[in-house]
N, C-alpha and C positions, 0 to 999 in steps of 0.2 A: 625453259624450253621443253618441248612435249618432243616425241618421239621421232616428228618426223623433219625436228629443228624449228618450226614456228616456234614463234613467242608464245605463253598463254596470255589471255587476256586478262587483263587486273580484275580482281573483284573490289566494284566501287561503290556496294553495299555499304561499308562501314560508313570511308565518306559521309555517303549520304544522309546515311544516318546521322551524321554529328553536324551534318550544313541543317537538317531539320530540328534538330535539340537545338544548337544555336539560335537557330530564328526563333521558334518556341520560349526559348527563354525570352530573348529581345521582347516577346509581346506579353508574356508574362511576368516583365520587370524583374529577372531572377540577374542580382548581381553575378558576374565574372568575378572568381576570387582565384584564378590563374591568370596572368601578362599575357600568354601565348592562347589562350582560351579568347581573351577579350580582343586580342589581335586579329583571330581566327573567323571570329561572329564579325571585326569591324568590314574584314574582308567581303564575308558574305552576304551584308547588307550593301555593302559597296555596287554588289550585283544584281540585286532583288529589282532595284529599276528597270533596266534593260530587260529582266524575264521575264517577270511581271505586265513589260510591254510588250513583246514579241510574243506572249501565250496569250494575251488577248484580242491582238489584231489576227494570231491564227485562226481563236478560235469563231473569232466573228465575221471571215472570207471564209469558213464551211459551212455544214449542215448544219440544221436548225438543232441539233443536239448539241452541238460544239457552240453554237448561237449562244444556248442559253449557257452552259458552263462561262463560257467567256463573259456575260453578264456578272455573275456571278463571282469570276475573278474580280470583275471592274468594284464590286461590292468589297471583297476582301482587301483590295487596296488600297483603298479610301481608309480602312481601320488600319491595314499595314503601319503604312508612314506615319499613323499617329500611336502607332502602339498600342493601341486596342483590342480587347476579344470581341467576339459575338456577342453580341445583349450587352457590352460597355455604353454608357450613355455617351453622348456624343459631346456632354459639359468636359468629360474628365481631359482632353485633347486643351483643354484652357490653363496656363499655367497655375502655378499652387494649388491645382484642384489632383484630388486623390479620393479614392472611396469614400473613407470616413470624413471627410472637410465636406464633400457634398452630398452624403447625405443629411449634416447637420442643418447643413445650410437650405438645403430644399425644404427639408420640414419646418423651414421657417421663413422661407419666402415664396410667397406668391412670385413673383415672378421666374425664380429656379424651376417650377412644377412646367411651365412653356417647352413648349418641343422648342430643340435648341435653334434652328431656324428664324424660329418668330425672336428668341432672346435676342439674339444679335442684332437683330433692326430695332431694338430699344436704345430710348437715346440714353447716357449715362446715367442723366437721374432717376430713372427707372430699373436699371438694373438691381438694387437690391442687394449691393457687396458691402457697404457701409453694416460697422458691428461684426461682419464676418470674419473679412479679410484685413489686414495692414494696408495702411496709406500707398508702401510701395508697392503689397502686392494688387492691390485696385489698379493704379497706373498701369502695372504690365498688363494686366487682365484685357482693363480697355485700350490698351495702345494692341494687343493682338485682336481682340473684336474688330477695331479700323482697319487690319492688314488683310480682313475677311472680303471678296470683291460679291457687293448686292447685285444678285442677276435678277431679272425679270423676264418671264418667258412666256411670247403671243402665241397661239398656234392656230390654226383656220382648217377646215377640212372641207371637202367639197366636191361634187362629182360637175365633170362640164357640162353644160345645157340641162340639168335638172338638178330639181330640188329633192328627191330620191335616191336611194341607193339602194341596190340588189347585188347577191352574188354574181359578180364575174364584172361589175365594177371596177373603172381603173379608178381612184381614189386620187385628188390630188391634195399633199399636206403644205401649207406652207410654217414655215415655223421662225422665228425672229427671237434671238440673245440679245440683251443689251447686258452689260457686265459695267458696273462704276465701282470704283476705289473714291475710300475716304477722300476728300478733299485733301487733308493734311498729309497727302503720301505724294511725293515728289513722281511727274510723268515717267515715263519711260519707254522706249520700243524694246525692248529688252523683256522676255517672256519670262513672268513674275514667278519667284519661287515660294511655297507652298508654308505655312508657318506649322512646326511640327515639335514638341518638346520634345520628343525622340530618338526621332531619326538623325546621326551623326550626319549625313552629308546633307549637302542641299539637293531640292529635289524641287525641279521645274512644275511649273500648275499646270495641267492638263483635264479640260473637261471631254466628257464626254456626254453629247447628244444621240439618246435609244430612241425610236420609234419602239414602240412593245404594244400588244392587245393590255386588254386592264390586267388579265390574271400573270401576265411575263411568263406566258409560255410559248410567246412567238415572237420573234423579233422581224422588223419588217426593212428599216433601213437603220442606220445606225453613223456618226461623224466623230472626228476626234480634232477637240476644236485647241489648238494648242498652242498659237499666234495669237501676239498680242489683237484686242479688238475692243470698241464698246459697243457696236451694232454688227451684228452677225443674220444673216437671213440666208435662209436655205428651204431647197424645196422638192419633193419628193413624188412616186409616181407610185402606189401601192394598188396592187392586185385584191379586191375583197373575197377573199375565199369561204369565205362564213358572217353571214349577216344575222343579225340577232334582232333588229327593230330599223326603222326607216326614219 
């Protein structure tokens, strides 16, 4: 109590500090060797979805400076949930894979050297895990590559009644999702959860569709595509504020 009977207000410096060492560790794979520690961080990841949602739908209803942060979030939580740093390649999110397993393994498959992308659309006998990996850990490998859903994405641009475009341009984009799951993965309506060696809870798949210039430092429209779907079309009314070629 201060002097004139108020409460003081808590300082929640410390807190804070230890919900950020927590998360840090999580992404930095640093064991919990305290019960109440490990209790504390399951908590905090318990919450990272919902914040991690709500600070990027903030910051992509503001200005174009909050536009791009919130891009930017959308980037960090893609490596979140999988327990990644910046610059982590995007293989090591595949079970039994760890630093040292891939880099051994890149330096000795061609196929490992593929941006992970293109990996995943190789059919099994091409992947490249025979010699590397164990009979059961191949099976998990490829049974999480099929829980991976292949999008393909159209997009059209075009100004109405000409084949031109100049500043002050309304621009119209159409754009079209198709998203398919392996065969071998039973239908669903039920909006699919995310495959994650990681992260303690499950955690629902949600895409997000950017409109952005090439450099992303504008964002123009943006959707959060998060219901089940396998053809999605959507379409959009942009302003050309800056034209660089016709």
């Amino acid at each position: 109590m201060n002097s004139t009977g108020a409460e003081k207000p808590k300082n929640l410096k410390p807190k804070i500090y230890k919900a950020l060492l927590l998360i840090e560790a999580y992404i930095k794979n640093v064991p919990m060797e305290s019960p109440k520690l490990l209790e504390d961080q399951a908590y905090i990841l318990k919450l990272c979805p919902r914040v991690l949602s709500f600070m990027i739908e903030i910051c992509l209803d503001n200005d174009m400076y909050c536009k791009l942060i919130g891009l930017r979030a959308i980037k960090f939580s893609q490596l979140f949930f999988q327990g990644l740093e910046h610059g982590d390649s995007h293989y090591l999110q595949l079970p039994h894979m760890d630093h040292g397993r891939f880099t051994k393994w890149q330096k000795r498959s061609r196929a490992a050297k593929l941006p992970f992308r293109e990996y995943v659309r190789l059919p099994a006998e091409e992947q490249g895990l025979e010699g590397f990996f164990e009979p059961g850990e191949i099976k998990d490998i490829q049974n999480t590559i099929k829980s991976y859903p292949k999008l393909t994405l159209n997009v059209n641009f075009y100004v109405k009644n000409s084949d031109k475009y100049c500043h002050g341009d309304i621009m119209t984009v159409d754009v079209t999702v198709k998203k398919k799951y392996d065969d071998s993965f039973p239908k669903s309506d039920l909006p699919a959860a995310i495959h994650t060696n990681r992260f303690p809870y499950l955690k629902q798949e949600i895409l997000w569709l950017i409109i952005a210039s090439k450099d992303q430092k504008r964002i123009y429209e943006y959707a959060k595509l998060h219901r089940p779907f396998t053809t999605m079309h959507k379409q959009y009314q942009v302003l050309l504020e800056r034209v660089t070629g016709s």
